[in-house]
N, C-alpha and C positions, 0 to 999 in steps of 0.2 A: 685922200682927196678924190671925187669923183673924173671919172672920166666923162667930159662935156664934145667932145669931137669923135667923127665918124671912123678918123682913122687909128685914133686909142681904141676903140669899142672892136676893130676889125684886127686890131695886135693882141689883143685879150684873147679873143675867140680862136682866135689862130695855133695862141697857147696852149687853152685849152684839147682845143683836137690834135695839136700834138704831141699833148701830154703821154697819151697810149703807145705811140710809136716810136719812145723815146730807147725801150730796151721793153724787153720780154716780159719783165717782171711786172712793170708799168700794165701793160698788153695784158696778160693773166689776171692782174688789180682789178683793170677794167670788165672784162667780161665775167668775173666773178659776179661784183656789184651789180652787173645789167642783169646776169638772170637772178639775183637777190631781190633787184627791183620789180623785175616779171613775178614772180613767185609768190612776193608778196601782194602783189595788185590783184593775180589770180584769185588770190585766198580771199582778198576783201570782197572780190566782184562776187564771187559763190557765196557767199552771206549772204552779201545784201540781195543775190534775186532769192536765197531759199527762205528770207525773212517775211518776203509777200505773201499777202493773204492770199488763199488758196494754192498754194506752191509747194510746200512743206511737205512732208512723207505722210502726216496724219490727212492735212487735207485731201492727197491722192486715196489713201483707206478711204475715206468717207466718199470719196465720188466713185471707187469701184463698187462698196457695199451700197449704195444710191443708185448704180447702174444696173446693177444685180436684182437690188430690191425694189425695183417703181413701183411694183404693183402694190406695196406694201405703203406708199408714201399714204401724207395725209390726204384724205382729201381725194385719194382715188383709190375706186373698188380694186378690189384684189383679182386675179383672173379667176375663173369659175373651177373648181374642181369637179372631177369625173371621178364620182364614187358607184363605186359596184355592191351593188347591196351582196351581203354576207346570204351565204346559200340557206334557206326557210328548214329546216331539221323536219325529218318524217317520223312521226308518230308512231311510236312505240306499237308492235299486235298487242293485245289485247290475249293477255293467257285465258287457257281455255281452264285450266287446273290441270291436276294430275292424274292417270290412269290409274281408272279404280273397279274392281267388279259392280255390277250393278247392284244398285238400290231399291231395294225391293219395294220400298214406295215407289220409287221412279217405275219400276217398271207395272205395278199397279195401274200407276194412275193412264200411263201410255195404253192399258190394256181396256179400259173404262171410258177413256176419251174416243177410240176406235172405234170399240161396240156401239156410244151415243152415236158417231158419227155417222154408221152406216144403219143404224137404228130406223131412219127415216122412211115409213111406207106412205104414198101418195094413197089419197082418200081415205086414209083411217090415222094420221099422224099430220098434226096442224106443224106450223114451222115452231111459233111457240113453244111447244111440247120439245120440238128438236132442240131447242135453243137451251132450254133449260134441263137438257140433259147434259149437253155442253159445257153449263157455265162452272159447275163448283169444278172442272177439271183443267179449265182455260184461264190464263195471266188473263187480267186484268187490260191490258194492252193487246192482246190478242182480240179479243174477244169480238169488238166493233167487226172486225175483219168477216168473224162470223155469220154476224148480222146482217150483212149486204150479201151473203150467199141464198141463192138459191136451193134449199134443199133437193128440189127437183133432179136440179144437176146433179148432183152428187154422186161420185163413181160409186160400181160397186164395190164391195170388200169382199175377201173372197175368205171363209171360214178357214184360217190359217194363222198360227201364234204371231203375235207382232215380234219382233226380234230386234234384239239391241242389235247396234252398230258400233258405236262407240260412247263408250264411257268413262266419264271425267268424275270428279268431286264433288261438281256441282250442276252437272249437265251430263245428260243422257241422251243421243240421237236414237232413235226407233225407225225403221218400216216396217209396213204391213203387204200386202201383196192383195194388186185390185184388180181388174179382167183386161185392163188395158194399161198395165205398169205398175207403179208401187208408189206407197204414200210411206213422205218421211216426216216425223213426226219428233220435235224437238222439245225435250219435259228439261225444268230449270229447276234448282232451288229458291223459292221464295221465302221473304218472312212467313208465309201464311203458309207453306208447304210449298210440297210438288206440283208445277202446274205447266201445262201444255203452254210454248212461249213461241212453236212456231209451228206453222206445217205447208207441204207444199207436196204437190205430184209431180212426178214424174214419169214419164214413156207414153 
């Protein structure tokens, strides 16, 4: 039968709370129960907030890998990287060939290129005439070089063997020896033979 008055409802409650202090056992019952009640309340509460969106252990990965990676989102440029260009590689020399005794063409034609060269007398030898003592002994590339010279200029040569320097395979350096230093004179192999490929004075 329900209890309808204030002072049943105040004998009930009364009971109640001194249920616990009735003996030890009681006492122990109780606070068993209370932290069974706590414990489990704990464990629902931690559900329910680790159930929220964005809450969870995955959601925290994704906002540290987002915080890590902005630059990478959509939609925005990436920061600029600073590349160093790779060091430009130096070019190989250029072999000369291998040491070899002279070439008795080479050293012909060094000996035939010199003679034309100091060949040149002012008023009785035109340049033409000089040029064209020149050409069957001079590269092909060389030769313009000759054309813009002035014969006039032209050191003397001093009646003295032209002399190797050094001798390669396929290259032969020469001097000859002139009243004011010496001329060196570079003979090459070509398809077409041996031909004077450089010259130049010195002293």
């Amino acid at each position: 039968m329900p209890i309808r008055t204030n002072r049943g409802r105040t004998a009930v409650y009364r009971r109640l709370w001194g249920w616990p202090l009735r003996s030890p056992r009681h006492l122990a019952m109780t606070i068993i129960g209370f932290a069974a009640v706590v414990a489990v309340a704990g464990i629902a509460l931690d559900n329910a907030v680790g159930t929220r969106p964005g809450t969870g252990p995955r959601s925290a990965a994704t906002s540290t890998t987002a915080a890590s990676g902005a630059g990478n989102q959509v939609g925005v440029l990436p920061p600029a990287r600073t590349t160093t260009p790779l060091p430009t590689k130096a070019p190989s020399p250029t072999p000369q060939g291998t040491t070899v005794p002279v070439n008795p063409n080479a050293q012909l034609v060094a000996d035939m290129w010199v003679d034309a060269f100091a060949s040149f007398e002012p008023g009785r030898t035109s340049k033409d005439q000089w040029l064209a003592g020149l050409q069957p002994h001079t590269s092909n590339e060389v030769f313009p070089q000759l054309e813009s010279v002035d014969p006039v200029d032209v050191p003397v040569v001093i009646d003295q063997p032209v002399t190797p320097v050094k001798s390669f395979t396929d290259s032969v350096e020469f001097e000859a020896a002139l009243e004011d230093g010496k001329l060196y004179v570079v003979v090459v192999r070509l398809p077409e033979g041996w031909r004077v490929h450089k010259f130049d004075k010195v002293g």
